[in-house]
N, C-alpha and C positions, 0 to 999 in steps of 0.2 A: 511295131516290134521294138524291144528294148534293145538297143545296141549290146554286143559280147564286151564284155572288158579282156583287155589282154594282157594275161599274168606277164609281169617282166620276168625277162631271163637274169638268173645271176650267176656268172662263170664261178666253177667252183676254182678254190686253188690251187696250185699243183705242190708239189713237194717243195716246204722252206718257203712257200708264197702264205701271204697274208691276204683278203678282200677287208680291203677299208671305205665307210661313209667317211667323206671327207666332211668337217664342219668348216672348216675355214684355209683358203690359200692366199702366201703373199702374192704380192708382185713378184719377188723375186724366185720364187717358184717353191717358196719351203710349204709345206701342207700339214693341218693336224686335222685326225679325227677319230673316229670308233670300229677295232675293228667285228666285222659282222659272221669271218668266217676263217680256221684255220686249218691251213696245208697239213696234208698226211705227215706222221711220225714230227710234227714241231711241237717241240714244247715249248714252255715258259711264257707261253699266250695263250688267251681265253676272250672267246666272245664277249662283247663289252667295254674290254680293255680299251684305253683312250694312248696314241702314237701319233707321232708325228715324224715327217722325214722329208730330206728335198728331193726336188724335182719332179715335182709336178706340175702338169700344163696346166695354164691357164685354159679351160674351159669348161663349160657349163655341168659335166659329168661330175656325179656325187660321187659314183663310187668307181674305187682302181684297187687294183689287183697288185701289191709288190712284195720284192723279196725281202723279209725279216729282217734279212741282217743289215739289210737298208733305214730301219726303224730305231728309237730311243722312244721309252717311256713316258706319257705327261700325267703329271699329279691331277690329283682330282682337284684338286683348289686354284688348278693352272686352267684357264678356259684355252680352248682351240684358236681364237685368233690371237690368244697371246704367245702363246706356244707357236704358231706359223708365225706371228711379225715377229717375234724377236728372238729366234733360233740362231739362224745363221750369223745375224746380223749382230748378235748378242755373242757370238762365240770370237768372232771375229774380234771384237771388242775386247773382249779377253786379252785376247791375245798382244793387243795392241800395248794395255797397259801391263800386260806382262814385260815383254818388249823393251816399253820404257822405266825398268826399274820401280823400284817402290814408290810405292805416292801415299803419303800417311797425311791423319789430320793435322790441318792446319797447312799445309801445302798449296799453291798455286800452281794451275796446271792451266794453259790454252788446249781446246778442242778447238780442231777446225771443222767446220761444215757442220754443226751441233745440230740442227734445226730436223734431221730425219737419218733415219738410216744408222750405220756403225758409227758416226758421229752423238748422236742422240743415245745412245745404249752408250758410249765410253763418256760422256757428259755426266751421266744419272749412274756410272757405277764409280766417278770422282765423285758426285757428292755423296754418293753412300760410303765411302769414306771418310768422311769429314774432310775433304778436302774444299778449294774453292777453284770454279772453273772463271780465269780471267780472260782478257783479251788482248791485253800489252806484255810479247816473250822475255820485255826485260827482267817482268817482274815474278816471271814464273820458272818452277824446277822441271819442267818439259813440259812439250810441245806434241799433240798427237794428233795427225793426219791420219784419217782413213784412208785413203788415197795409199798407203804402207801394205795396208792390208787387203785391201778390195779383191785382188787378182788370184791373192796365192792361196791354195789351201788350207781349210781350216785345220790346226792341230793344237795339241795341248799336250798338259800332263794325264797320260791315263787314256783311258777308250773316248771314242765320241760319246758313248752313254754317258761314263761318269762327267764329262765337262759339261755336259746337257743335262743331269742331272743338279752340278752345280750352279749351272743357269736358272736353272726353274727354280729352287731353293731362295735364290735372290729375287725373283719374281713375285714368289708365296710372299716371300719378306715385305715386298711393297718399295724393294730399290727400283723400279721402273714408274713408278706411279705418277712419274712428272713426262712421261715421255705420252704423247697423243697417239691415240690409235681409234683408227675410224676405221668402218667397217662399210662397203655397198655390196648389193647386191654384183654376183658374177657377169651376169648379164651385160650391166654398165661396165664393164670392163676398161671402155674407151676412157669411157668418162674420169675411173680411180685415176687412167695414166698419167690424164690432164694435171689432174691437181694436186695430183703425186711429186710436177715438176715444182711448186711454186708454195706446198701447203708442208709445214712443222709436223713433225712426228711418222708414225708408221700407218697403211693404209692395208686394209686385209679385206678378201676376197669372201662371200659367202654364195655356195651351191644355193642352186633354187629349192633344194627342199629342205635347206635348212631355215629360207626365209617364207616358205607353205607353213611350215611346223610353228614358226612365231606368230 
């Protein structure tokens, strides 16, 4: 006898909720993906639609259930793990060289801890300015520690959509395109954490049925 297959269940969502397939989660818990279903009386979302937002767990479940207003937009030319590694990480970044005053071409600026993380996003958004990132403070017009920014809440000028929107814009742009990003599978989980401590750039999570689907 042919075994039954068992339809999966998919909670619908309640009012102001979203169900999102997740394609990609950082380490650091930001998530982007598709969502597949929308809560009664919400507008300004459609099936399809590609979001990203933090705090998601690390683990193996494709799809979550959150509220909208939890969510920003990602462009179509922005993929899911770029959008979950360099959200938060990229906002914060922001923030930082906001922080420290202008930084224009031809400028020398020390990043510390450059190698991953808000360090590596504030590295690659000096030289998308023409700037140059050095290593000796005598010779530089500031000094940016992540370690400033890590703890406190991200904020900016405008909503989280619109600075996440200006994030992604630089993204499209290709100001990121020196910063590494590796992808495993979720499962390995242990394994990203590993070499999360020791390895350059950003490291993004993918659900099991996004790596069935490849």
């Amino acid at each position: 006898m042919t075994p039954r297959r068992r339809s999966r269940v998919r909670i619908r969502p309640g009012t102001g909720q979203l169900r999102v397939r997740l394609g990609a989660v950082a380490l650091n818990g930001d998530a982007a993906g598709t969502i597949e279903a929308v809560g009664p009386e919400l507008v300004g979302f459609a099936n399809g639609d590609r979001v990203a937002f933090r705090g998601a767990p690390l683990d193996p479940q494709a799809v979550r259930t959150i509220d909208a207003k939890d969510v920003v937009g990602v462009p179509r030319d922005v993929t899911d793990a770029q959008a979950a590694a360099f959200l938060s990480d990229g906002l914060r970044a922001r923030m930082l060289l906001r922080e420290r005053g202008p930084i224009g071409r031809g400028d020398r600026v020390v990043v510390l801890d450059r190698e991953r993380g808000i360090g590596a996003m504030a590295a690659a958004m000096v030289l998308a300015l023409g700037a140059e990132v050095v290593d000796d403070p005598e010779r530089a017009v500031a000094v940016l520690d992540p370690a400033d920014v890590t703890r406190r809440p991200i904020r900016g000028y405008g909503t989280l959509a619109q600075n996440a929107a200006d994030l992604f814009t630089a993204v499209r742009r290709g100001d990121f395109d020196c910063v590494p990003l590796t992808t495993y599978p979720i499962e390995e989980l242990t394994e990203a954490g590993d070499v999360a401590e020791r390895c350059q750039g950003m490291i993004v999570l993918e659900p099991s049925s996004v790596n069935a689907a490849a």
